[in-house]
TILO-530685 format. One record per residue (C-alpha): residue in one letter; x negated, y, z negated. Coordinates in steps of 0.25 Angstrom, whole numbers, padded with zeros to 4 digits, always signed. Each point is the difference from the previous one (the first is absolute). Layout:
% residues N
AXYZ/...
% end
This chain:
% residues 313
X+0000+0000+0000/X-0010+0011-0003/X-0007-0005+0015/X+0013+0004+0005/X+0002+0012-0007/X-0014+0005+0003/X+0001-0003+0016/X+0014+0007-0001/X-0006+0013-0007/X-0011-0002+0011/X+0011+0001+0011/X+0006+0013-0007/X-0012+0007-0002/X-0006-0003+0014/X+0014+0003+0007/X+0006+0009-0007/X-0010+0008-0011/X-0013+0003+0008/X+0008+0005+0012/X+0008+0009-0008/X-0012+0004-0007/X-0007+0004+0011/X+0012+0007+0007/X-0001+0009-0013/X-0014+0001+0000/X+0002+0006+0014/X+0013+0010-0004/X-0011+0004-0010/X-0011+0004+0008/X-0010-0009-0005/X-0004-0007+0013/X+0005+0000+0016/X-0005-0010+0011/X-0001+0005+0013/X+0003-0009+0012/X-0010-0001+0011/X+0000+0013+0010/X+0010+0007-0008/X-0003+0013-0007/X+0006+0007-0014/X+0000+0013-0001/X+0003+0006-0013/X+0008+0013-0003/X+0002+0005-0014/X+0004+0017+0000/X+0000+0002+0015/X-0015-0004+0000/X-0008-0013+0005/X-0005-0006-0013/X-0005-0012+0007/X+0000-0009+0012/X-0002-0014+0002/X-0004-0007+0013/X-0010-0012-0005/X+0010-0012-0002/X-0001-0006-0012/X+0004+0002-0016/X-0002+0014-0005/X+0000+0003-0014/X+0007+0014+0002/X-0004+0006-0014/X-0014-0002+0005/X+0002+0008+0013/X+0011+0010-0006/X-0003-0001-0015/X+0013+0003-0009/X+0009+0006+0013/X-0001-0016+0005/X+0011-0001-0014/X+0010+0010+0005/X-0002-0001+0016/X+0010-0009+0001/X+0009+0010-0006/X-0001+0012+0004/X-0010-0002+0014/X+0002-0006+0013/X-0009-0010+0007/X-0001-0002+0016/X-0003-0012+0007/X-0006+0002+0012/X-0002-0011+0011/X-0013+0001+0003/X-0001-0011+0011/X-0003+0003+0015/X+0012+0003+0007/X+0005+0002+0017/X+0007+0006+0006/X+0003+0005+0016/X+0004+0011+0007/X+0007-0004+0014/X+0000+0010+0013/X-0007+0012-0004/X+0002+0011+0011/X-0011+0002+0009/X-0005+0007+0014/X-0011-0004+0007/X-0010+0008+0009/X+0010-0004+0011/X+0013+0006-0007/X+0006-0016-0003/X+0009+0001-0012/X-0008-0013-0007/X+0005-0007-0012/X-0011-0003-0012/X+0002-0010-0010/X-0009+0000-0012/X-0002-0010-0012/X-0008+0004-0012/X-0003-0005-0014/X+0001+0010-0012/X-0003-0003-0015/X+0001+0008-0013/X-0015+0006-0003/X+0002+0011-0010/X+0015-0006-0010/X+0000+0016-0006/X-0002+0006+0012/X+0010-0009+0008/X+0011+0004-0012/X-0002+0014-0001/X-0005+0007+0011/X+0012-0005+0012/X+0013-0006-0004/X-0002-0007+0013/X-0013-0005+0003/X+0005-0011+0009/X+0008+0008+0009/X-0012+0012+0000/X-0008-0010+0005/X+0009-0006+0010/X+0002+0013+0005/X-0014+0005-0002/X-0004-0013+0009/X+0010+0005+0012/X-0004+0013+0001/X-0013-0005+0000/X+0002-0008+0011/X+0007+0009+0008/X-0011+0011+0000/X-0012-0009+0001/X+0005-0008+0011/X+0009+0008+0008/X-0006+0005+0014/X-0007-0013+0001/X-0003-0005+0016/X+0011-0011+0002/X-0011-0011+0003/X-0008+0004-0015/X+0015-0001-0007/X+0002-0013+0005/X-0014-0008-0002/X-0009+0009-0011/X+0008-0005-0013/X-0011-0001-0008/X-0006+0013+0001/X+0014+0007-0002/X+0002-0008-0013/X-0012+0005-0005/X+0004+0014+0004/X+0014-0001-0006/X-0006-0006-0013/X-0011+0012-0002/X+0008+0009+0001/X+0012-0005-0010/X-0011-0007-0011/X-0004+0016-0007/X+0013+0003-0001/X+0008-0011-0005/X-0011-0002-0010/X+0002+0014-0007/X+0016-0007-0004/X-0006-0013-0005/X+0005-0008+0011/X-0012-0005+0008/X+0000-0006+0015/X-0005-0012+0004/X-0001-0008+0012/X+0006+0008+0013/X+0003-0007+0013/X+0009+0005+0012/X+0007-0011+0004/X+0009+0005+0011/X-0001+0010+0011/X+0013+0002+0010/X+0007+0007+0009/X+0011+0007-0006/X+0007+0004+0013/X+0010-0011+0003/X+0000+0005+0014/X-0015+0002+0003/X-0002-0015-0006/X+0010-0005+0010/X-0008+0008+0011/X-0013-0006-0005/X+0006-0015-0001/X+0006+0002+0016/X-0015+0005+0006/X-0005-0010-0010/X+0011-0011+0007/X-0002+0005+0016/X-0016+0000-0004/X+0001-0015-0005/X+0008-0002+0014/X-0010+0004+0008/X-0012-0007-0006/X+0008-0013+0001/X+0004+0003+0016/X-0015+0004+0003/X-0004-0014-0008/X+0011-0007+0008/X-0004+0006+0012/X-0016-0003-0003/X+0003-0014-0002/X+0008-0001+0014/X-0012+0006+0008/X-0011-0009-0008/X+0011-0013+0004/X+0000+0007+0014/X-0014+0001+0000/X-0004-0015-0003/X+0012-0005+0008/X-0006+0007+0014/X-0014-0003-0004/X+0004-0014-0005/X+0007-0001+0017/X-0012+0006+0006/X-0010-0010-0006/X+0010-0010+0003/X+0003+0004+0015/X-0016+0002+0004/X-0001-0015-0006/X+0011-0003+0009/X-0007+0005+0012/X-0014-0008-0004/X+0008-0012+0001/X+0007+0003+0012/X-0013+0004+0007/X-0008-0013-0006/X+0011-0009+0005/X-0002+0001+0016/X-0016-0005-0005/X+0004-0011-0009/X+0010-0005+0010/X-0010+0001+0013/X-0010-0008-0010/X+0010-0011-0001/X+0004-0001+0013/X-0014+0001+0006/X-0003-0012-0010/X+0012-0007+0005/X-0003+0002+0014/X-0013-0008+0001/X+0010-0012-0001/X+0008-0001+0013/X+0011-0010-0005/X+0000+0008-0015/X+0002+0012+0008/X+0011-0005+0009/X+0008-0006-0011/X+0001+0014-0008/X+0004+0006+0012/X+0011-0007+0003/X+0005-0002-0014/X+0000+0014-0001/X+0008+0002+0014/X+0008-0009-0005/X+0003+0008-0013/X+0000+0013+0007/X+0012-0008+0009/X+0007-0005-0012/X+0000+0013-0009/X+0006+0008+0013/X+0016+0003+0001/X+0000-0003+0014/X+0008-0013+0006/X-0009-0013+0005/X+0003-0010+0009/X-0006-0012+0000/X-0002-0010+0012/X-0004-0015+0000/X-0009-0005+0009/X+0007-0011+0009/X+0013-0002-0006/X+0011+0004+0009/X+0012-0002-0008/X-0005+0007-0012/X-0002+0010+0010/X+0014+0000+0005/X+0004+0001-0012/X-0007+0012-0003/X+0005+0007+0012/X+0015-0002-0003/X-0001+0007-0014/X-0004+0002-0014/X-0005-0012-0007/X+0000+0000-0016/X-0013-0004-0007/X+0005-0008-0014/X-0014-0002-0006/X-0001+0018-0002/X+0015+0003+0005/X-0005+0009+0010/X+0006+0002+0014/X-0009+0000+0013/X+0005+0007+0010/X-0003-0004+0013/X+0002+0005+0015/X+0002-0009+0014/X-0014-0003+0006/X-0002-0009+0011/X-0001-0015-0003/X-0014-0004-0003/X-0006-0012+0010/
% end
């Protein structure tokens, strides 16, 4: 039982009594715990008695000594966010050398440097420095050359941002990073003007490619002919020499020589559209026959016309 009664006084104390003592401790004054990149700024009277941007526990009554007791009473403390923080500013008006209305988006970063200053000395640092950052942009960068405004960035960032860091220091809000993002046309009608020459521009490279690709393919097609027709005509003039060597090696055989020729008479015959008429030696009624009309061949079912000759002895 006394086990029990001492794990539940345990529970009590470490639940319930600790953290109401501490709490107390705190209304008092003895002791505050700053969370990481936060600042306290203390105020007791309308003046600053203290300010606290070290995260940690503080023991107020070493830093204040006996105001730390009654600062929760009659002062005021501030918590200011002292982490980095971003913000972008869209379309700021700008001309160019060229007289184009452009369009300039700038991105910075900004974070408390001075918590007094950045209480006191503007009741809106935020919107100083945003407005501080666009007039800045538009002095610095306006009357720029077209072609500078859309590719040098960089060295307009660094312009913008030294011309905005002096003075947004003097209000406690310091300026960090500064990078232009965007830079646009802000004429709708010059922007359709620019995206039609851009158009009829991309037309015409693609006809002039077109059209190149059709002369190079013209170009190897006739030169492709041209090789092919002078090896036409090689081999039409190396023909009549191959076909007299042959036929003066056959020649030097009479019976080979007169056995083509005749073949090939025969052929020529044979491959001609014009009627034959065939006559057999010594046969007379065969050759009657033939004079009295048409006789059909059944072996290639072609007719042989014939006309009335003499009968053959």
């Amino acid at each position: 039982m006394n086990a029990l009664a001492a794990a539940v006084l345990t529970f009590v104390a470490c639940f319930f009594l600790v953290p109401l003592l501490l709490a107390v401790a705190r209304l008092l004054g003895l002791y505050v715990i700053v969370p990481e990149r936060r600042c306290f700024v203390y105020l007791l009277f309308g003046k600053v008695v203290a300010t606290l941007d070290e995260p940690g526990l503080h023991l107020l009554f070493m830093r204040m000594g006996w105001k730390a007791f009654v600062i929760s009473w009659l002062g005021r403390r501030h918590v200011l966010d002292m982490r980095l923080d971003q913000e972008y500013l869209r379309s700021q008006p700008v001309n160019s050398e060229e007289g184009a209305p452009m369009g300039i988006g700038i991105w910075y970063e900004m974070f408390v440097s001075d918590p007094v200053s950045y209480l006191f000395k503007n009741t809106d640092p935020r919107g100083s420095l945003a407005a501080n950052v666009s007039n800045s942009t538009v002095r610095c960068l306006s009357n720029l050359p077209l072609g500078n405004m859309l590719i040098n960035r960089h060295s307009m960032s660094s312009t913008v941002r030294q011309e905005v860091s002096p003075k947004s220091h003097e209000w406690g809000y310091k300026l960090g990073s500064i990078y232009i993002r965007k830079v646009h046309f802000r004429d709708v009608a010059m922007t359709r003007q620019i995206e039609s020459k851009v158009v009829n521009r991309l037309r015409q490279v693609t006809s002039a490619i077109k059209q190149d690709g059709a002369n190079q393919v013209s170009i190897i097609a006739s030169t492709a002919e041209r090789q092919a027709a002078v090896e036409f005509a090689k081999a039409g003039a190396m023909r009549p020499q191959i076909v007299g060597a042959a036929l003066e090696k056959i020649s030097q055989d009479p019976e080979v020589a007169a056995a083509m020729f005749e073949i090939l008479e025969t052929q020529k015959t044979l491959s001609g559209e014009s009627l034959i008429t065939l006559l057999p030696p010594k046969a007379t009624l065969l050759g009657e026959l033939l004079a009295s009309g048409e006789v059909k061949d059944v072996s290639d079912k072609s007719t042989i016309r014939t006309e009335s000759h003499p009968e053959i002895p």
